[in-house]
C-alpha positions in Angstrom: 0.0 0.0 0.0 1.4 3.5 -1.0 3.2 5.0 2.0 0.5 8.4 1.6 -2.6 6.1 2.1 -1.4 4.5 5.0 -1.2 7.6 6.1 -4.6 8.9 5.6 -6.3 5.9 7.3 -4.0 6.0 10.0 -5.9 9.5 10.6 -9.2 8.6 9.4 -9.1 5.5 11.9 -7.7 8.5 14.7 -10.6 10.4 13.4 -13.3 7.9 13.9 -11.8 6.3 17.3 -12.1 10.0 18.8 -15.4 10.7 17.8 -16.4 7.4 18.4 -15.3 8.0 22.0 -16.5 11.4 22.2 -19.9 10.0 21.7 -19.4 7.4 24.2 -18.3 9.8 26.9 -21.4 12.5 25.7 -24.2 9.2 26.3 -22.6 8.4 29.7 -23.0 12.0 31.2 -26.7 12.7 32.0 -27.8 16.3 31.1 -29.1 16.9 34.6 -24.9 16.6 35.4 -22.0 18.7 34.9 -18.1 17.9 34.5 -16.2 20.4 36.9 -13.4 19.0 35.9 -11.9 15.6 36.5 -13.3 13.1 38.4 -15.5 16.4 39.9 -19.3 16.9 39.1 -21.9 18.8 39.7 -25.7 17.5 39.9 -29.4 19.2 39.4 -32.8 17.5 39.8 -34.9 21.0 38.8 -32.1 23.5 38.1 -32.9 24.8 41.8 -30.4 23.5 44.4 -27.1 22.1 43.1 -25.0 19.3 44.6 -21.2 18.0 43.6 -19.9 14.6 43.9 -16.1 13.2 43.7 -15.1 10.0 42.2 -12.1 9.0 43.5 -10.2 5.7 42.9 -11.9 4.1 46.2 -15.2 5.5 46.0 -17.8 8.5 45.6 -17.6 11.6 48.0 -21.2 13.6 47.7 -22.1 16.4 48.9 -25.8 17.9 49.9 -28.6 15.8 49.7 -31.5 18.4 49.3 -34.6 15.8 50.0 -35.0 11.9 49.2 -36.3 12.8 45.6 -33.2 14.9 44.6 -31.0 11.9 46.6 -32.4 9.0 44.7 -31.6 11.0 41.5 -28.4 12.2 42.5 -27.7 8.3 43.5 -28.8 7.0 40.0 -26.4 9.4 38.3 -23.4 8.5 40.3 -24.0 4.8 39.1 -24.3 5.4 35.8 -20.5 7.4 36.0 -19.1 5.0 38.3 -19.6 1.3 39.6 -17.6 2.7 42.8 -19.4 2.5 46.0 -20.5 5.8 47.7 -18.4 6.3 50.8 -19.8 9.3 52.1 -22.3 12.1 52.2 -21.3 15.8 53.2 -24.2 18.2 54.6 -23.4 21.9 54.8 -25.5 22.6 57.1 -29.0 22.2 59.1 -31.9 23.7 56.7 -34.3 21.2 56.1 -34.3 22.1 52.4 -30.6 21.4 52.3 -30.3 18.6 55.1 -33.1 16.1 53.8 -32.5 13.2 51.6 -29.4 11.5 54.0 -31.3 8.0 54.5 -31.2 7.4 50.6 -27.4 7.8 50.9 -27.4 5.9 53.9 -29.3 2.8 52.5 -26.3 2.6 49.9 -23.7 2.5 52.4 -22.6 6.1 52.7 -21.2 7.5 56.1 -23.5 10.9 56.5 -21.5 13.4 58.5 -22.1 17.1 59.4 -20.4 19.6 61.9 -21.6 19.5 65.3 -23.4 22.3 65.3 -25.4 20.9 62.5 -25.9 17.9 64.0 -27.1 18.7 67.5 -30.0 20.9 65.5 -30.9 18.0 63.6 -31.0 15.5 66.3 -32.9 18.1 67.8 -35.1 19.2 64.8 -35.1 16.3 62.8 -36.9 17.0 59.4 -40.1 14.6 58.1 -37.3 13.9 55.6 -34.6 14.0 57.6 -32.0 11.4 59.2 -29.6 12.1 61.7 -26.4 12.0 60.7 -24.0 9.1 61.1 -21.2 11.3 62.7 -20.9 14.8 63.5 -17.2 16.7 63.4 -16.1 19.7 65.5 -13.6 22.3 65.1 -12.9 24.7 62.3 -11.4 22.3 59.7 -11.6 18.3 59.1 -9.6 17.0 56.2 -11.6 13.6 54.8 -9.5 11.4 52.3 -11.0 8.9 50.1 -8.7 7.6 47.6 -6.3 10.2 46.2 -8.3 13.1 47.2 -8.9 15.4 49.9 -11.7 17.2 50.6 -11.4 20.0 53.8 -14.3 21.1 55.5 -14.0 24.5 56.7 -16.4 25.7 59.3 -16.6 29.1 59.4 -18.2 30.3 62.4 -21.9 32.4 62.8 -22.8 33.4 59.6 -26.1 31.6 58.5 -28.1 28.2 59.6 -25.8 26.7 62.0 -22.5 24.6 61.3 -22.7 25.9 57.9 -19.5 24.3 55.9 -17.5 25.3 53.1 -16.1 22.5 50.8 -12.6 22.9 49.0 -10.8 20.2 47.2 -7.1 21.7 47.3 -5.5 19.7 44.6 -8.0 21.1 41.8 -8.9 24.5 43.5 -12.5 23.6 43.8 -15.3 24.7 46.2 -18.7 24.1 47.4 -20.8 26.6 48.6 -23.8 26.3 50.0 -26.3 29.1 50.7 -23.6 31.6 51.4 -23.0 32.8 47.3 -25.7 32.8 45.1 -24.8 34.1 41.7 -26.6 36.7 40.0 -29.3 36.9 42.1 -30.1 39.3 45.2 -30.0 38.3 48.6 -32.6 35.3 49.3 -36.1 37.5 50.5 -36.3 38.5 53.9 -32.5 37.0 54.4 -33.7 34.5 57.4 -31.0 34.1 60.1 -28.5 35.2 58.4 -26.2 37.5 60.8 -25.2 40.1 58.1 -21.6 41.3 59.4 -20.7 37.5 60.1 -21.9 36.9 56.6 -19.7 39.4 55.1 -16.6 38.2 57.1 -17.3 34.8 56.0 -17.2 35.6 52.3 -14.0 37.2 53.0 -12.9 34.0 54.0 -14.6 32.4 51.3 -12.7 35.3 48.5 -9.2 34.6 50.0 -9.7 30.4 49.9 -7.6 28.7 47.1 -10.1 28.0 44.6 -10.4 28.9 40.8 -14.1 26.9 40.3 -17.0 26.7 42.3 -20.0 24.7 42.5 -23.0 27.0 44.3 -26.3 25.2 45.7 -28.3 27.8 44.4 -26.9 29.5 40.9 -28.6 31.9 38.4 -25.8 32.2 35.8 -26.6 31.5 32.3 -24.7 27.8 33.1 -25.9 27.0 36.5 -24.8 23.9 36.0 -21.6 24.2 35.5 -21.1 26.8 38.7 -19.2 29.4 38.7 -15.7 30.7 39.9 -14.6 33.3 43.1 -15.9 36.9 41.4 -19.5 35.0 42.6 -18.4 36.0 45.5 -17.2 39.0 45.5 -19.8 40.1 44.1 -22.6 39.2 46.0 -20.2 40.7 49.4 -20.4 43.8 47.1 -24.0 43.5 46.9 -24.4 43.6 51.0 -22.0 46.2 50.7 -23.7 48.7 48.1 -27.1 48.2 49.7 -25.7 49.7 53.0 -23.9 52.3 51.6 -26.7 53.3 49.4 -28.9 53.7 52.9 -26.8 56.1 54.6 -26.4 57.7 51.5 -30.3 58.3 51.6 -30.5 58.9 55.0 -27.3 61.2 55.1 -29.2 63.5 52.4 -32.4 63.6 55.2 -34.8 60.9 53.8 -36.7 58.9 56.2 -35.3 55.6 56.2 -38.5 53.7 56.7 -39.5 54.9 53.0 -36.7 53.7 51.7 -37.4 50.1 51.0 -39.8 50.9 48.5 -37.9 53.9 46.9 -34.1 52.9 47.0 -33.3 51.2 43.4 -30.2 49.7 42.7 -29.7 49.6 38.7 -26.6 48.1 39.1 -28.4 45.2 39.8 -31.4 45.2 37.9 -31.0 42.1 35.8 -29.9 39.7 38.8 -32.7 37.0 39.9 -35.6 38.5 41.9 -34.7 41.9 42.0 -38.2 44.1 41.6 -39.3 41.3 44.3 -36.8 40.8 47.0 -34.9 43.7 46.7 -37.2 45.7 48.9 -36.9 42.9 51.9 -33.5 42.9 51.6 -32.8 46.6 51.9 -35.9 46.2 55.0 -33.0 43.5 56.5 -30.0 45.5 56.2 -31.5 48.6 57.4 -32.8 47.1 60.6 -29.8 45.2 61.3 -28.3 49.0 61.4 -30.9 50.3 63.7 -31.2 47.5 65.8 -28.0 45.4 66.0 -27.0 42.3 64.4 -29.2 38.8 64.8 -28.6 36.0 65.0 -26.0 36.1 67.1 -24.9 33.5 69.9 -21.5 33.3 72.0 -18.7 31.7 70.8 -18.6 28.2 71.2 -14.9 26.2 72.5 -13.9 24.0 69.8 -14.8 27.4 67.7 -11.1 28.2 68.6 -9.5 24.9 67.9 
């Protein structure tokens, strides 16, 4: 055979054996899942709350179970990517809307952990689709290692719900966030028990981690799915920020301040999620958390420090 036609099905057969493979790879991937990157993925039952699961080489680390229905589905996806077992299931934190689901994960053999704090509400306050976690952790940071990844679980103090946990996996800069960034949208209606000024230091915290990707439980960027990166962050800390500063701005010029939750606009903001219909509540939050003092708020607790 002539040397230039061995040639050409040498790359025809390349050709076909990556497309081939492409195709294989696009039939494997649900479209309710997102590739972070590798091994890293992020899930949606309704495009409303997101979760993110790891496979590593000894098993699947998930993380936020949402309710039973979102579970189950988040379940059947992970066995369609991998035959691995799951190993374990991270909450964030309390909420029941966040919280639910753990028995599905736990009926496949999953460890379900959450940080004390978490935990002791749960025990306490335990959901109609709920279970009680398997093991609580306390402290600011717990390392878990499953195969050749580690996932740390920063706790970052009072900010919202209680033992509310950040999720970075070092080696490929990525982070879970639950609750505390929401992208493109303005702060969630009347902002329930979140402690505003804890809030803002705990995105702080969040902006100077070591992450280039993020996977958020609640998104509104065009991609939901495939998160988002650390300017989510930054800006919704500048969003808490400008709605402040455009009160005293008001109330520096002599406007009474109980007129301006239905006057103050923000065009800045305009095209982020549920702005004509929250944005009033949240400047109504803000503004009495200036007149009155922050709340939530409860002492610090020992292993807080350790």
């Amino acid at each position: 055979m002539h040397t230039l036609s061995k040639q050409l099905i040498t790359i025809l057969a390349a050709v076909l054996i990556t497309a081939i493979s492409s195709t294989v790879k696009g039939q494997t991937l649900p479209k309710n899942v997102a590739k972070i990157d590798k091994n890293v993925y992020s899930y949606s039952l309704d495009g409303e709350y997101f979760s993110m699961f790891i496979v590593t080489t000894d098993g699947v680390i998930a993380i936020e179970s949402i309710n039973s229905m979102h579970a189950k589905g988040m379940v059947e996806v992970i066995k369609k990517i991998t035959p691995k077992p799951i190993k374990y299931l991270l909450h964030s934190h309390n909420h029941w809307d966040h919280a639910s689901g753990g028995q599905v994960f736990k009926d496949v053999g999953a460890k379900t952990i959450a940080h004390v704090e978490a935990y002791e509400w749960m025990k306490a306050n335990t959901g109609r689709d709920m279970a009680v976690p398997d093991e609580s952790w306390a402290g600011n940071i717990k390392d878990i290692t499953l195969g050749e990844t580690t996932v740390e679980l920063h706790y970052l103090g009072m900010n919202h719900g209680l033992g509310m946990t950040v999720f970075l996996i070092p080696q490929q800069k990525i982070a879970y966030v639950a609750d505390l960034v929401t992208p493109h949208r303005v702060l969630f209606n009347i902002v329930p028990d979140f402690n505003i000024k804890e809030w803002e230091r705990s995105l702080e915290e969040i902006i100077n981690m070591d992450f280039e990707k993020a996977v958020y439980s609640h998104n509104h960027n065009a991609s939901p799915l495939n998160g988002g990166n650390k300017q989510d962050a930054k800006d919704n800390l500048q969003l808490i920020r400008d709605i402040r500063a455009g009160l005293y701005a008001e109330m520096e010029k002599g406007t009474n301040p109980m007129t301006l939750p239905s006057t103050m606009k923000l065009p800045k903001y305009k095209d982020w999620a549920m702005y004509d219909e929250w944005l009033p509540m949240n400047i109504w939050r803000i503004l009495l958390d200036e007149f009155m003092g922050p709340f939530p708020w409860r002492p610090n607790h020992e292993y807080q420090n350790e």
